[in-house]
N, C-alpha and C positions, 0 to 999 in steps of 0.2 A: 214251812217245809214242803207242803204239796206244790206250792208254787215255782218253787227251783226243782219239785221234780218233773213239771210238765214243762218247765223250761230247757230241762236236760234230755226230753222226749223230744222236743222239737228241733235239739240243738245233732240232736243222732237223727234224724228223720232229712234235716237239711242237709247233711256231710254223709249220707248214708249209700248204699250202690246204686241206686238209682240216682242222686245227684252225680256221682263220679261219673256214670255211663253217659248222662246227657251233654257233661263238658266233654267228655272225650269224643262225643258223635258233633260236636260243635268244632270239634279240632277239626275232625274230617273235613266236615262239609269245609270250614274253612280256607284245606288243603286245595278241594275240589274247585272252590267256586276261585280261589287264584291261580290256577294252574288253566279252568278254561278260559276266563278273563286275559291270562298272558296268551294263550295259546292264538287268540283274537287277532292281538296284538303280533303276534310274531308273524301272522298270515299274511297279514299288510302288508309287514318290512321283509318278507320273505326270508326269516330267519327258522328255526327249526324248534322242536319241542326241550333240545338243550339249555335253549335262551330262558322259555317259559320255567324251565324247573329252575334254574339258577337267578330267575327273580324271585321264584315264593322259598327259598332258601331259608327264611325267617317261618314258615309254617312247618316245611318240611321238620326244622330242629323243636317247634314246638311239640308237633306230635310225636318224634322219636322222644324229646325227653316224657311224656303222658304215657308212654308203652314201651318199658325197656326192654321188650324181648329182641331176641338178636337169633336170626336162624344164621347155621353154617350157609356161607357162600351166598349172602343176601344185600352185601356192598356195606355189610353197615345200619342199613335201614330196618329198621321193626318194621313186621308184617303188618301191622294198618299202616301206615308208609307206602309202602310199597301197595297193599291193593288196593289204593286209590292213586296209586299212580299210573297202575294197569288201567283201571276201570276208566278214569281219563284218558290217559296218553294211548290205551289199547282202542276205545272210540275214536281215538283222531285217525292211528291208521288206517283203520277202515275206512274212515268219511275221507281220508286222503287220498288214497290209491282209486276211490271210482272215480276220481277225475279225469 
């Protein structure tokens, strides 16, 4: 019996809020690191930061489904969604207009 209780401690220790938050922080970065990878790519081909979101498409709905909050008038997207897509696509303006 103590053995299937320290196996039930470890089974709540691995699926507990700290493992949820660290997949969820791996969504992000996930989001992050394809969205500036595309954005790379779109400078190239002289395309815009439209193209880049519409390739990580598959991220974006990853992380909307890992965070169903939904604010009024947000497109749709859950607020981690959305501020990493600020936090990216809000860096690109910048670095793009002082040219």
């Amino acid at each position: 019996m103590p053995a299937r209780a320290a196996a039930l401690a470890l089974l709540c220790l691995a699926f507990g809020p700290e493992a949820r938050a660290a997949a969820f922080d791996d969504l992000k970065a996930d989001l992050a690191v394809c969205l500036r990878f595309e954005l790379d790519g779109a400078r190239a081909r002289r395309a815009g930061a439209g193209e880049a979101v519409s390739r990580c498409a598959v991220e974006i709905e990853r992380l909307d489904r890992a965070d169903p909050r939904r604010l009024p008038g947000d497109r749709g997207l859950s607020p981690s969604t959305r501020s990493v897509l600020q936090s990216v696509l809000g860096s690109n303006k910048r670095t793009g207009s002082a040219r």
